[in-house]
VEXVO-472992 format. One record per residue: residue number from 1; residue in three letters; x, y, z of N, C-alpha, C in turn. Coordinates in Angstrom, 3 decimals. Atoms other than C-alpha are relative to their C-alpha. Layout:
@seq NUM | type ALA | nx X | ny Y | nz Z | cax X | cay Y | caz Z | cx X | cy Y | cz Z
...
***
This chain:
@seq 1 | type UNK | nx 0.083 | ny 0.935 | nz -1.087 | cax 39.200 | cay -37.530 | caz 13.313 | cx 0.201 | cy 0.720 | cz 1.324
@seq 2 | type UNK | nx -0.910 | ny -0.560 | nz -1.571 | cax 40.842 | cay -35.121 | caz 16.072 | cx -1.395 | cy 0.829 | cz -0.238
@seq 3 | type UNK | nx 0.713 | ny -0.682 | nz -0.385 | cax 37.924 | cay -32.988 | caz 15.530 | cx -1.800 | cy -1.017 | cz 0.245
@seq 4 | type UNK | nx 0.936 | ny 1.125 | nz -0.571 | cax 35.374 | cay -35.840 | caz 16.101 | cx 0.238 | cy -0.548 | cz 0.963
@seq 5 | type UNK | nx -0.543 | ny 0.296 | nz -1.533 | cax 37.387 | cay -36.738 | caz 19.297 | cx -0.461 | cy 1.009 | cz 0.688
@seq 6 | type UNK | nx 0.359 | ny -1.459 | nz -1.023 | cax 37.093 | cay -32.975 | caz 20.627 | cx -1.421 | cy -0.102 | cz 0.172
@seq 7 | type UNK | nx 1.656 | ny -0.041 | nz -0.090 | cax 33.153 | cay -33.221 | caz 19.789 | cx -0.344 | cy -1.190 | cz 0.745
@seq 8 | type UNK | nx 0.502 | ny 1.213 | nz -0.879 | cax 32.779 | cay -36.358 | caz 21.709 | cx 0.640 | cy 0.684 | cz 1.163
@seq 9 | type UNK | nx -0.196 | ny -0.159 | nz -1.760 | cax 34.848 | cay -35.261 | caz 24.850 | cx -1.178 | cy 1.209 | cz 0.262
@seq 10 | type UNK | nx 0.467 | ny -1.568 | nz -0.664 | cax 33.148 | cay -31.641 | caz 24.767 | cx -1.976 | cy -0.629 | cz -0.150
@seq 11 | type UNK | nx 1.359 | ny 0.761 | nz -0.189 | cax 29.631 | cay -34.070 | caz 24.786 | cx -0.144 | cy -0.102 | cz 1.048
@seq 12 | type UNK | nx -0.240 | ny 1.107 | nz -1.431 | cax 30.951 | cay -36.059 | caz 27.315 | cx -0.105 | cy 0.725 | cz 0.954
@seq 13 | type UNK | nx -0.073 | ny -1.246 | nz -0.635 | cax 31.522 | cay -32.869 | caz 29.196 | cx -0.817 | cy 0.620 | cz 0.480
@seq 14 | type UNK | nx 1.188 | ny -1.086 | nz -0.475 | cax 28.340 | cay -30.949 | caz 28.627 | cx -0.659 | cy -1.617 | cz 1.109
@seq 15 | type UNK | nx 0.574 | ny 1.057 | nz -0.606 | cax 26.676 | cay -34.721 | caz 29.812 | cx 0.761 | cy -0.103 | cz 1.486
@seq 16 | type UNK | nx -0.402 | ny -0.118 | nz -1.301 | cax 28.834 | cay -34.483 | caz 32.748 | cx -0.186 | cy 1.172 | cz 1.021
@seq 17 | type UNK | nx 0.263 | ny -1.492 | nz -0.726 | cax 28.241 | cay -30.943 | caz 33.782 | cx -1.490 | cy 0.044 | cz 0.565
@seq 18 | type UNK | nx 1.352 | ny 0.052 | nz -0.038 | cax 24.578 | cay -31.702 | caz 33.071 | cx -0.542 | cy -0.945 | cz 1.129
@seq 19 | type UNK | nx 0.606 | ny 1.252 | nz -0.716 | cax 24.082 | cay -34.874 | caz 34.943 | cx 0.610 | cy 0.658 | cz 1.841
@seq 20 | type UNK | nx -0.504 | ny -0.315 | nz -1.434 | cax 26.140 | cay -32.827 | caz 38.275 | cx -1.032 | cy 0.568 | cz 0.385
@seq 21 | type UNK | nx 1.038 | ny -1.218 | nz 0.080 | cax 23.508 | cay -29.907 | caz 37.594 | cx -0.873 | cy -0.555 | cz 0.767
@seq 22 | type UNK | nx 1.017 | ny 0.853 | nz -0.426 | cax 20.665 | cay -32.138 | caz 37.620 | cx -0.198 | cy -1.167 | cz 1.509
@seq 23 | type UNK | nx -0.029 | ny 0.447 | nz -1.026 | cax 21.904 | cay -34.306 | caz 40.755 | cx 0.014 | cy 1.152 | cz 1.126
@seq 24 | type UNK | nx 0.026 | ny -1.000 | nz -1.134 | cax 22.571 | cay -31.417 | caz 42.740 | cx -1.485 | cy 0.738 | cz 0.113
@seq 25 | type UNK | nx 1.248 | ny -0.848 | nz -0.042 | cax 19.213 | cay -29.895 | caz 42.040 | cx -1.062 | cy -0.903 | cz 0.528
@seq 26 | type UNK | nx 1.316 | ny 0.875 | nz -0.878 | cax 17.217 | cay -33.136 | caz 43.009 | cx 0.257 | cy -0.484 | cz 1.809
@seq 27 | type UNK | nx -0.666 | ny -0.232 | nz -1.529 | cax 19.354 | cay -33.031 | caz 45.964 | cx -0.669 | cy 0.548 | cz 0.878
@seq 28 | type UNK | nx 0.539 | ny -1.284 | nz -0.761 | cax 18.031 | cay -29.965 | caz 47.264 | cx -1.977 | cy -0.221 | cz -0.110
@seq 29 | type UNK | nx 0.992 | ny -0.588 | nz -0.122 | cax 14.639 | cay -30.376 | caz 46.112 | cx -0.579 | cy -1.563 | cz 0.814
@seq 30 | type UNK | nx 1.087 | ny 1.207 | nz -0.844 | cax 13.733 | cay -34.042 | caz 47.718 | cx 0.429 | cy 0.284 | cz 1.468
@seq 31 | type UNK | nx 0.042 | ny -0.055 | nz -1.150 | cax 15.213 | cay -33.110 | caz 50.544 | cx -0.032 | cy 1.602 | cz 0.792
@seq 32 | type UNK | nx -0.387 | ny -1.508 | nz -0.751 | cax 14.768 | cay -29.276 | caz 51.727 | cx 0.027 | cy 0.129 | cz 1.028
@seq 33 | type UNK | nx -0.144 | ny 0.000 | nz -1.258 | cax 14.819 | cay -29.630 | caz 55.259 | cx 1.363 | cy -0.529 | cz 0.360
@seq 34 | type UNK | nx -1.148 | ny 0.018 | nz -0.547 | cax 18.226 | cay -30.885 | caz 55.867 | cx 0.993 | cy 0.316 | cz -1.299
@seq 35 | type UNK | nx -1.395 | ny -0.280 | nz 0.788 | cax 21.914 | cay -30.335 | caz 54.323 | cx -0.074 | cy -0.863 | cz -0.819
@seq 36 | type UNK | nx -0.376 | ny 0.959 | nz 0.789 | cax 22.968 | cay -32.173 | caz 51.693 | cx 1.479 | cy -0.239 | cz 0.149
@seq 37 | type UNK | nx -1.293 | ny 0.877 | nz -0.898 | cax 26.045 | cay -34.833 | caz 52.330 | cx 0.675 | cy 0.629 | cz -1.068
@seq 38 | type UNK | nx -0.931 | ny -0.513 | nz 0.853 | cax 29.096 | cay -32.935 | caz 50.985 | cx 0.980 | cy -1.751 | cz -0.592
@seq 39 | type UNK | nx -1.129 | ny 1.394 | nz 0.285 | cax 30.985 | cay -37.143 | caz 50.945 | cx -0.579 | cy -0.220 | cz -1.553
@seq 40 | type UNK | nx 0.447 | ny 0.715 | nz 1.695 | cax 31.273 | cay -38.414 | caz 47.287 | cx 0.564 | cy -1.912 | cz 0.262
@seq 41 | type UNK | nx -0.823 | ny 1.258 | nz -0.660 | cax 32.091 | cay -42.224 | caz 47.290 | cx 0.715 | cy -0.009 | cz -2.046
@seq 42 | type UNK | nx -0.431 | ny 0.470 | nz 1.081 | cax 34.061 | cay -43.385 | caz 44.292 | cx -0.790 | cy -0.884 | cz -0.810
@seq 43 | type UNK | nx 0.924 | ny 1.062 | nz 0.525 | cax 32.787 | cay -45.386 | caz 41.399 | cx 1.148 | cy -0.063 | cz -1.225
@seq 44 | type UNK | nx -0.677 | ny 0.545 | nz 1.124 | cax 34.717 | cay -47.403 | caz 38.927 | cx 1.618 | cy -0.113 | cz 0.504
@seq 45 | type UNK | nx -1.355 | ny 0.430 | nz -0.582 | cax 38.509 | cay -48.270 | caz 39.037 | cx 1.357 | cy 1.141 | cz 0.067
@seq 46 | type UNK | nx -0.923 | ny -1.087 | nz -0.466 | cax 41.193 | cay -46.250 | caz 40.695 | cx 0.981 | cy -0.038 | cz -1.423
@seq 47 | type UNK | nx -0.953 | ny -0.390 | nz 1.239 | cax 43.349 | cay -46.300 | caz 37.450 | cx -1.055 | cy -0.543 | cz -1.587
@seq 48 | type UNK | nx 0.186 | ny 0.502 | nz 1.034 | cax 41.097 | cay -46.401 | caz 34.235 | cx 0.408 | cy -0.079 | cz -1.300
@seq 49 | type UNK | nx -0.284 | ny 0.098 | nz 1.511 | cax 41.669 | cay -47.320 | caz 30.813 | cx 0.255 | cy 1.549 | cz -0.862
@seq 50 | type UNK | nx -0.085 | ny -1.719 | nz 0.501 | cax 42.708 | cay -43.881 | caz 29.064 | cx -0.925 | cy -0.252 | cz -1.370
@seq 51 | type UNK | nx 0.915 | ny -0.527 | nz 1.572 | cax 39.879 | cay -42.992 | caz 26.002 | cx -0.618 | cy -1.383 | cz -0.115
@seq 52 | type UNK | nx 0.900 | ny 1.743 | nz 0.555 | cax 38.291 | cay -46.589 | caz 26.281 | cx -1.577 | cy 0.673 | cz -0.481
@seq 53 | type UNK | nx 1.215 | ny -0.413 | nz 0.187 | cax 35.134 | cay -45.035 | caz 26.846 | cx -0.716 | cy 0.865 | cz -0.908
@seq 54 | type UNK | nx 0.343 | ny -0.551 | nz 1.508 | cax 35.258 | cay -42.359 | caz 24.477 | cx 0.152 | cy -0.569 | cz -1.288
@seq 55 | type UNK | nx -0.260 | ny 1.534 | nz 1.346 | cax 36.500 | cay -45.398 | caz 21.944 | cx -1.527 | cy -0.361 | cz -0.584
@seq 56 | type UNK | nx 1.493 | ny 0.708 | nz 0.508 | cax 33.202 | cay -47.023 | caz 22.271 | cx -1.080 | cy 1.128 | cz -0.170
@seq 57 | type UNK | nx 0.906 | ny -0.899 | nz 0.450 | cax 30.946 | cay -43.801 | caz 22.171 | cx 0.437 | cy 0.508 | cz -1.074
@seq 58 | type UNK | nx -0.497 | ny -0.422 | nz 1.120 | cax 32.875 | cay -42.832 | caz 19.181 | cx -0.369 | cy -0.703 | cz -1.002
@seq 59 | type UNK | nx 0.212 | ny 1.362 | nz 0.591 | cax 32.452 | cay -46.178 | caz 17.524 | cx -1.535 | cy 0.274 | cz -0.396
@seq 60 | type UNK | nx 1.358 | ny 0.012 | nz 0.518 | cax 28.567 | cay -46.070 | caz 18.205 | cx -0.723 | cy 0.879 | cz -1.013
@seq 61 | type UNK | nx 0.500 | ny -1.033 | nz 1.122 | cax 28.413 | cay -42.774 | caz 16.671 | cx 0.073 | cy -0.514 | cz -1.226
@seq 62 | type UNK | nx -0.201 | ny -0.268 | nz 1.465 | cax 29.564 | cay -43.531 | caz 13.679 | cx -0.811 | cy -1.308 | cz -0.631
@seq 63 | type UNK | nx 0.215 | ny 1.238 | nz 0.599 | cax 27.917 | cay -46.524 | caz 13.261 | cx -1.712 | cy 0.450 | cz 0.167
@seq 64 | type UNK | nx 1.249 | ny -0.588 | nz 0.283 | cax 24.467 | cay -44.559 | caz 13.776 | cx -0.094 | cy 1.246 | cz -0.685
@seq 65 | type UNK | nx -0.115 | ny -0.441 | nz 1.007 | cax 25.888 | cay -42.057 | caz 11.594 | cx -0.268 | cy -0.592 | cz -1.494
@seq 66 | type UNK | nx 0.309 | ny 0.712 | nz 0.833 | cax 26.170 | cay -44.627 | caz 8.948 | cx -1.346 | cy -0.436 | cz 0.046
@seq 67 | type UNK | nx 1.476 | ny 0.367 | nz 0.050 | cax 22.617 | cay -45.615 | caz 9.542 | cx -0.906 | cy 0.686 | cz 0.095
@seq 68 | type UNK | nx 0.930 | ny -1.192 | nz -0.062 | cax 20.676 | cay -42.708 | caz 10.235 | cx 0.540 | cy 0.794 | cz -0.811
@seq 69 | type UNK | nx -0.710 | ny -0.895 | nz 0.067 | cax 22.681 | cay -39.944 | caz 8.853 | cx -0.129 | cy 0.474 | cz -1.412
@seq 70 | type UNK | nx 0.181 | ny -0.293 | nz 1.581 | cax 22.504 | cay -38.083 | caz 5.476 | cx 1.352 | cy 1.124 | cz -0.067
@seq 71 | type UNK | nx -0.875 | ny -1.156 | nz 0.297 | cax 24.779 | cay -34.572 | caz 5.961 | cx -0.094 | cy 0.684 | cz 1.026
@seq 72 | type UNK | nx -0.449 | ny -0.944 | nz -0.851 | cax 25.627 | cay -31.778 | caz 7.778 | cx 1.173 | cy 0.972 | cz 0.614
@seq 73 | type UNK | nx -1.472 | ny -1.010 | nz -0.244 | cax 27.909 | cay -28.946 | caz 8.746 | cx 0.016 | cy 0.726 | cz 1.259
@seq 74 | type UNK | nx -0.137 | ny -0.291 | nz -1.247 | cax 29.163 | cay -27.529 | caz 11.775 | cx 1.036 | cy 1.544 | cz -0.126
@seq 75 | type UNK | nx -1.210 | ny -0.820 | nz 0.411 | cax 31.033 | cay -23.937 | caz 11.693 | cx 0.968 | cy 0.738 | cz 1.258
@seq 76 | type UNK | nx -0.271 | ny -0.382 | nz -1.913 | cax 33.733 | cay -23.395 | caz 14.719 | cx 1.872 | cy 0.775 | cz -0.653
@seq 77 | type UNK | nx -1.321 | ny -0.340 | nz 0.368 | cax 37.255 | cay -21.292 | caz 14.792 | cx 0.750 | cy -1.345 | cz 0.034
@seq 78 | type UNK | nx -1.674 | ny 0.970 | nz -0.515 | cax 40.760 | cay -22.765 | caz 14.296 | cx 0.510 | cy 0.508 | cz 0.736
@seq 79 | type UNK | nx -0.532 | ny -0.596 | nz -0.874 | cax 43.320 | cay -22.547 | caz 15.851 | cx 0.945 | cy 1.162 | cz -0.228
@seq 80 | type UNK | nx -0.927 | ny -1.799 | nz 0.343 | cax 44.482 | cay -19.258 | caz 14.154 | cx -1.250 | cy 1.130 | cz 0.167
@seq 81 | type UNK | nx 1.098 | ny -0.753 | nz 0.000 | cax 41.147 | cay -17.950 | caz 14.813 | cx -0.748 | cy 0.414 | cz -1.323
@seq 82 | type UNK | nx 0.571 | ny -0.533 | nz 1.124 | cax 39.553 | cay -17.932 | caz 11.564 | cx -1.293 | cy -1.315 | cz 0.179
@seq 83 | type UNK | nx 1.616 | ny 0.741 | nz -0.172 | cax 35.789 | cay -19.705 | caz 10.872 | cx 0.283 | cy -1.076 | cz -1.132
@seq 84 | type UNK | nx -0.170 | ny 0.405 | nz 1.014 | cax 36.179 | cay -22.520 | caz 9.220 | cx -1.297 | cy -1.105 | cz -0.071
@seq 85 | type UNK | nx 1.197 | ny 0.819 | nz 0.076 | cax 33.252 | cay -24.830 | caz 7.817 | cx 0.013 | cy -1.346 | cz -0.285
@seq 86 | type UNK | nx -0.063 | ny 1.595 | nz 0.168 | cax 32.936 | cay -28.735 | caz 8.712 | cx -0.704 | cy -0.929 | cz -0.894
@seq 87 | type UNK | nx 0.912 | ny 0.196 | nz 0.661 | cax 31.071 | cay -30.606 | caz 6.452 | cx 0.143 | cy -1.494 | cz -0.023
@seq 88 | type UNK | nx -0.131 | ny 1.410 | nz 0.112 | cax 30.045 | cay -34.704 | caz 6.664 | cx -1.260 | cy -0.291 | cz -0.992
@seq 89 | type UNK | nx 1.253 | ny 0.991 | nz 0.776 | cax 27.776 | cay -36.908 | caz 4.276 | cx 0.695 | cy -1.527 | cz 0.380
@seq 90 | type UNK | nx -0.110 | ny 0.771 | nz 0.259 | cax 26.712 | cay -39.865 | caz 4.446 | cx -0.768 | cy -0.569 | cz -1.415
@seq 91 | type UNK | nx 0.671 | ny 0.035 | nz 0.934 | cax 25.745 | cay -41.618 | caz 1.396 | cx 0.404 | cy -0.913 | cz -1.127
@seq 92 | type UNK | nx -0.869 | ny 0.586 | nz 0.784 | cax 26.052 | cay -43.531 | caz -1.750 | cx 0.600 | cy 0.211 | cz -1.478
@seq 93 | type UNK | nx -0.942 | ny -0.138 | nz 1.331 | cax 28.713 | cay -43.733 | caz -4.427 | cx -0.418 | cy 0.444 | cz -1.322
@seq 94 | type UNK | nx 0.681 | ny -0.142 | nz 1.602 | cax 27.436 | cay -42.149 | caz -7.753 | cx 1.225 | cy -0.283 | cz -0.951
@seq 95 | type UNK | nx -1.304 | ny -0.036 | nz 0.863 | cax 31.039 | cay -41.809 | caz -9.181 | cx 1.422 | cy 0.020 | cz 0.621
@seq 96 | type UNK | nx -1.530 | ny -0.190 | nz -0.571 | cax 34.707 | cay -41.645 | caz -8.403 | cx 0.710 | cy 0.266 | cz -1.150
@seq 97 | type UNK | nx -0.843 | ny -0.253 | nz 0.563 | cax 36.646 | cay -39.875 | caz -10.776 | cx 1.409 | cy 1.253 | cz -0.014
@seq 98 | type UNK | nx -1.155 | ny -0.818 | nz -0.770 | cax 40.070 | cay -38.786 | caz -10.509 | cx 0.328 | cy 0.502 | cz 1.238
@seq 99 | type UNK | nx 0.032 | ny 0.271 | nz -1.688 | cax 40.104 | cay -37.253 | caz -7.109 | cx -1.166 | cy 0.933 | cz 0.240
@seq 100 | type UNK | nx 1.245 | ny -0.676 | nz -0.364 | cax 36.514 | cay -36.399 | caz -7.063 | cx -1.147 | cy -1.208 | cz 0.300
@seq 101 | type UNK | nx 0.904 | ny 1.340 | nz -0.297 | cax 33.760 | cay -38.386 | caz -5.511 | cx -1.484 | cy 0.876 | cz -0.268
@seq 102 | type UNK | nx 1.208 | ny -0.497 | nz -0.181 | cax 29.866 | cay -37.697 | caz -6.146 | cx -0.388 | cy -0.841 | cz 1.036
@seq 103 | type UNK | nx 0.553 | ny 1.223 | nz -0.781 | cax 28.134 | cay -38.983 | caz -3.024 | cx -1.877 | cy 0.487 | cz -0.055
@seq 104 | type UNK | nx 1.049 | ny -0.487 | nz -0.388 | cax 24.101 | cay -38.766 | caz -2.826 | cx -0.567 | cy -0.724 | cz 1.050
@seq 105 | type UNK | nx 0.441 | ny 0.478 | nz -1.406 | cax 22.788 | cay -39.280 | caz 0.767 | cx -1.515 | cy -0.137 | cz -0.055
@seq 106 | type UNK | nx 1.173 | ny 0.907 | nz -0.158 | cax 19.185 | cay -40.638 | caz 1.939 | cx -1.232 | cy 1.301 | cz -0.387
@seq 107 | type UNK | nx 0.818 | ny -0.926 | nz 0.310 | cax 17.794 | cay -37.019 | caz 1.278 | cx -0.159 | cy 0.511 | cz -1.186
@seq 108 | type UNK | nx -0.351 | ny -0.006 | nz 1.368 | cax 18.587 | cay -37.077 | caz -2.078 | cx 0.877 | cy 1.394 | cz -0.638
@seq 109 | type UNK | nx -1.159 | ny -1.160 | nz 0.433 | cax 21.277 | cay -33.927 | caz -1.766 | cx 1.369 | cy -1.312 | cz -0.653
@seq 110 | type UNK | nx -1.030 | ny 0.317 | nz 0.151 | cax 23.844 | cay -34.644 | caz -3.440 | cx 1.105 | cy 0.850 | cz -0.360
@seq 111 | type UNK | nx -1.301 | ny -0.667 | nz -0.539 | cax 27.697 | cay -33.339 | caz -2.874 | cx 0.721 | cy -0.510 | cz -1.304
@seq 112 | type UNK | nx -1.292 | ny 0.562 | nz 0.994 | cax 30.914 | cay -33.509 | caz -5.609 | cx 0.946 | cy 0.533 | cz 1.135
@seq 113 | type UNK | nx -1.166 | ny -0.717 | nz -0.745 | cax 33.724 | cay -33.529 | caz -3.176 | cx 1.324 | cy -0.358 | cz -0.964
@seq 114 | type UNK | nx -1.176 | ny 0.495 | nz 0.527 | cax 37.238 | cay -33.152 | caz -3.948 | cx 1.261 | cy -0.411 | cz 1.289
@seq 115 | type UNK | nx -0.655 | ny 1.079 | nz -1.361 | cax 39.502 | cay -35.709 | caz -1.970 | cx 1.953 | cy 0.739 | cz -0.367
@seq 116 | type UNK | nx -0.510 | ny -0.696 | nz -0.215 | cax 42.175 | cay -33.668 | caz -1.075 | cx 1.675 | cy -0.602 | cz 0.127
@seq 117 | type UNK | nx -1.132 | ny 0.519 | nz -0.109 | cax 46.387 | cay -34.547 | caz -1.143 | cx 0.238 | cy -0.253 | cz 1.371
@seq 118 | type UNK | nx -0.275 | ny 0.705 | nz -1.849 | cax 46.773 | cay -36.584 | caz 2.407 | cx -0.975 | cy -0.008 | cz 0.555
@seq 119 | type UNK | nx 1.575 | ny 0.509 | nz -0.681 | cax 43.233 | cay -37.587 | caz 2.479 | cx 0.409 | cy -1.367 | cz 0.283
@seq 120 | type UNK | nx 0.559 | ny 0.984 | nz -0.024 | cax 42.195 | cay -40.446 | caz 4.559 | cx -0.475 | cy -0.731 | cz -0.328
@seq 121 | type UNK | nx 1.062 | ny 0.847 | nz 0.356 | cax 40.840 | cay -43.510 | caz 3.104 | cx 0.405 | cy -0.941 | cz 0.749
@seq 122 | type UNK | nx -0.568 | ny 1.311 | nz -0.412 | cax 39.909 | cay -46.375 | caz 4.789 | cx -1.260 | cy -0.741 | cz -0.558
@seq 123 | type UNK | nx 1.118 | ny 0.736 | nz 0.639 | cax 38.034 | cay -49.374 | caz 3.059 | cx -0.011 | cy -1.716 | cz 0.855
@seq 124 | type UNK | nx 0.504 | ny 1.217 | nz -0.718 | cax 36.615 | cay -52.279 | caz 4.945 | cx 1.066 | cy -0.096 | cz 1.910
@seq 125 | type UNK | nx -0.613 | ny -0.259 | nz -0.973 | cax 38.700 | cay -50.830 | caz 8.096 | cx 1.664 | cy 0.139 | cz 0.087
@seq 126 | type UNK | nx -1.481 | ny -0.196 | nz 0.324 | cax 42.024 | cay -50.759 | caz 6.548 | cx 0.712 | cy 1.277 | cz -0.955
@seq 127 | type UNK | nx 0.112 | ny -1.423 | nz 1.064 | cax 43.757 | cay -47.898 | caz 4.839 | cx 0.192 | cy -0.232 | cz -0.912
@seq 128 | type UNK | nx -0.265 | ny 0.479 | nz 1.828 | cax 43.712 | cay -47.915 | caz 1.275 | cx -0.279 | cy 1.381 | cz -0.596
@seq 129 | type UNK | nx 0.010 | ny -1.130 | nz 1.217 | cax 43.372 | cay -45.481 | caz -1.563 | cx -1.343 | cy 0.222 | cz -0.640
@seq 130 | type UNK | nx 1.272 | ny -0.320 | nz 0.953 | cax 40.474 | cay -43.768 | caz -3.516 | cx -0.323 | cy -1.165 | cz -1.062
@seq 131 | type UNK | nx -0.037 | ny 1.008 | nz 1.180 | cax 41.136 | cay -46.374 | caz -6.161 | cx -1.139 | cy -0.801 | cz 0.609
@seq 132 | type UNK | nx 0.796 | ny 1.098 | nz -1.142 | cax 39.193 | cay -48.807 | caz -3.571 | cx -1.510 | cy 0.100 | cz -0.156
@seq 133 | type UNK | nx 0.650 | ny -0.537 | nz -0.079 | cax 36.274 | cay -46.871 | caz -3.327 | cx -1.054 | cy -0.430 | cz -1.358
@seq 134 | type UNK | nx 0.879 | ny 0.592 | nz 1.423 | cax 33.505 | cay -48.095 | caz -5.635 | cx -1.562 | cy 0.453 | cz 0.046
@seq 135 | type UNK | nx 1.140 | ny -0.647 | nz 0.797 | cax 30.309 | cay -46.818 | caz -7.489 | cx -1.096 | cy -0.827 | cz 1.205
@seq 136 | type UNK | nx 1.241 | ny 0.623 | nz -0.594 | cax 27.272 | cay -47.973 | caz -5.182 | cx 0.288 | cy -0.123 | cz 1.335
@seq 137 | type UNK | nx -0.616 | ny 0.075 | nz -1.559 | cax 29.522 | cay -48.234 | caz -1.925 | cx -0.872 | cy 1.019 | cz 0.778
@seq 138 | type UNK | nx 0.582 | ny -1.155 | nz -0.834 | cax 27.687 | cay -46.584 | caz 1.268 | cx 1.241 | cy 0.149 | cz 0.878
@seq 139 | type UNK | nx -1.067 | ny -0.610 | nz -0.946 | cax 30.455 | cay -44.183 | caz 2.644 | cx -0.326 | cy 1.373 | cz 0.873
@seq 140 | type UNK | nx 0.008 | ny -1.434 | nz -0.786 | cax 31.219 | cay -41.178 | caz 5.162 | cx 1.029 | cy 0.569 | cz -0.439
@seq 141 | type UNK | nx -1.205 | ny -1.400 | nz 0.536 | cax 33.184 | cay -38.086 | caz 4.039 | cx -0.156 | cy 0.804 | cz 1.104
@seq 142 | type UNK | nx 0.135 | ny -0.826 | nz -0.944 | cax 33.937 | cay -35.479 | caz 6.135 | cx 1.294 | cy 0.683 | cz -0.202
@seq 143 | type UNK | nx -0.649 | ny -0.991 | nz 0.225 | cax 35.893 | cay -32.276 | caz 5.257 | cx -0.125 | cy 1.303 | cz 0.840
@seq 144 | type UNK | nx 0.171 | ny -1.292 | nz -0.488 | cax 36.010 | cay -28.453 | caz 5.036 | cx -0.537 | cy 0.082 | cz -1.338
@seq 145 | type UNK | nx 0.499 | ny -0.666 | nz 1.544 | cax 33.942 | cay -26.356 | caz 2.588 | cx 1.220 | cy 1.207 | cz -0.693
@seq 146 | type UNK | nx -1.085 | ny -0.744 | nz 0.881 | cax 36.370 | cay -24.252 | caz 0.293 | cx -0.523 | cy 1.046 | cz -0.923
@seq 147 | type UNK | nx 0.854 | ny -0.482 | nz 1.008 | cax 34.616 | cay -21.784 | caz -1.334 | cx -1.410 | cy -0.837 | cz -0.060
@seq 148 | type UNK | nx 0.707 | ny 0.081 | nz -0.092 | cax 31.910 | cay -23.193 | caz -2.702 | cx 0.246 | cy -2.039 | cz -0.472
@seq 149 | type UNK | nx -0.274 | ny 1.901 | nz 0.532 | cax 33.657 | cay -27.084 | caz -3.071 | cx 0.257 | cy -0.758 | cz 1.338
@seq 150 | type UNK | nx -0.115 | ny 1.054 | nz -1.289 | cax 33.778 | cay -29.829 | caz -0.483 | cx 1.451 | cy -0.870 | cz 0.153
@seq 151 | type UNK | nx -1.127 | ny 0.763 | nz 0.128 | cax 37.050 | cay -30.711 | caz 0.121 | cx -0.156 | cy -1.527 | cz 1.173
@seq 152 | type UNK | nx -0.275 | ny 1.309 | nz -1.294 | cax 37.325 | cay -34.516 | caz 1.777 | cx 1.451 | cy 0.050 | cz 0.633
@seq 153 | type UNK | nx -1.108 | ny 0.340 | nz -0.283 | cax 39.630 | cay -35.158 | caz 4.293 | cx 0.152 | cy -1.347 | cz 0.678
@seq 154 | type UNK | nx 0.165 | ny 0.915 | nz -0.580 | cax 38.675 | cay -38.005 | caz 5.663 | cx -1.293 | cy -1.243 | cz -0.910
@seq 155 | type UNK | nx 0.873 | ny 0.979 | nz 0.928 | cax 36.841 | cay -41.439 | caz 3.572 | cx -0.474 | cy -1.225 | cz 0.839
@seq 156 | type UNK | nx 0.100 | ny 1.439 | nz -0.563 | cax 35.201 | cay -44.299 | caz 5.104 | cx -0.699 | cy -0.999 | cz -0.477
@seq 157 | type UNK | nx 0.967 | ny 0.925 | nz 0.278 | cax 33.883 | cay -46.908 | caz 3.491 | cx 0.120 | cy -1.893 | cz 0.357
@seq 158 | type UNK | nx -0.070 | ny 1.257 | nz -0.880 | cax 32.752 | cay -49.547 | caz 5.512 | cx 0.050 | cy -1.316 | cz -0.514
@seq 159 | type UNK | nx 0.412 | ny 0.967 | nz 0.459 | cax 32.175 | cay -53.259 | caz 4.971 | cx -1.098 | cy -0.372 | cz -0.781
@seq 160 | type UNK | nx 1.362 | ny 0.315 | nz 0.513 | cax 29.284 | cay -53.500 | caz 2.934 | cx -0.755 | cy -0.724 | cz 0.195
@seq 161 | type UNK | nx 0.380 | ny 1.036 | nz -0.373 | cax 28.407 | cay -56.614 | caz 3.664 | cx -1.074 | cy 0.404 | cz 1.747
@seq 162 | type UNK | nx 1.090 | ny -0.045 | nz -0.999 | cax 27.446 | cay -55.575 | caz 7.332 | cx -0.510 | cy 1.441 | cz 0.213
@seq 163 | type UNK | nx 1.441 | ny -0.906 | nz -0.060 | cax 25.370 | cay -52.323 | caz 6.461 | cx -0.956 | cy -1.057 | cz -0.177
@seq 164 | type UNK | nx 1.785 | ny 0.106 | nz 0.236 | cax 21.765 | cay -53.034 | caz 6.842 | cx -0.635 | cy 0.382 | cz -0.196
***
């Protein structure tokens, strides 16, 4: 979750760096004959909401994760400096046994992860246990690779009812 926060601010970030870039450059080019106004005016409220905004872009992600989304891995240091490898599916339930889940996603890969001691589950938005977790359910995982095994650290399986 903390590393799905960092990837949304450091979005939010490049989109902010990008969108200065890009204003400053149409700046200069509609107007080349005079200066450009160093005044900024404010916009939005002198004290805002802390992480609202990244709340709801977080939210959407995952909710066009769940709908688009099949897999994928991402590989970035820790914070001891070593490489470590991210790994998400989305997808559905083939099995759940013991603390292993098969999931196969929309591309027809399919993953055996193993759900790891002080894994996350949450089922229909509440936390609960692997037990929960059921054969046909469409969920998101999201670990580290271990060798050559998928450890989960994180489970989500949504409401079923409102996938579409």
């Amino acid at each position: 979750m903390i590393a799905m926060r960092k990837a949304a601010l450091a979005t939010a970030s490049v989109v902010a760096v990008g969108g200065l870039v890009f204003g400053a450059a149409s700046a200069f080019a509609s107007s080349p004959t005079s200066a450009p106004s160093a005044s900024a005016s404010p916009t939005g409220s002198a004290t805002p909401k802390k992480h609202d905004g990244a709340r709801k872009g977080l939210a959407k992600h995952r909710r066009q994760l769940v709908k688009n989304g099949a897999h994928g891995q991402n590989t970035v240091k820790n914070k001891d400096g070593q490489w470590v490898v991210h790994e998400w599916q989305v997808g559905k339930v083939g099995s759940v046994s013991g603390s292993t889940v098969k999931v196969t996603d929309a591309t027809g890969t399919t993953w055996t992860w193993t759900v790891v001691s002080g894994a996350k589950v949450r089922v229909s938005g509440k936390a609960s246990s692997l037990s929960a977790v059921k054969t046909g359910d469409t969920i998101v995982l999201t670990g580290v690779q271990s060798g050559s095994a998928n450890d989960a650290r994180v489970i989500v399986d949504p409401d079923q009812s409102k996938l579409g």
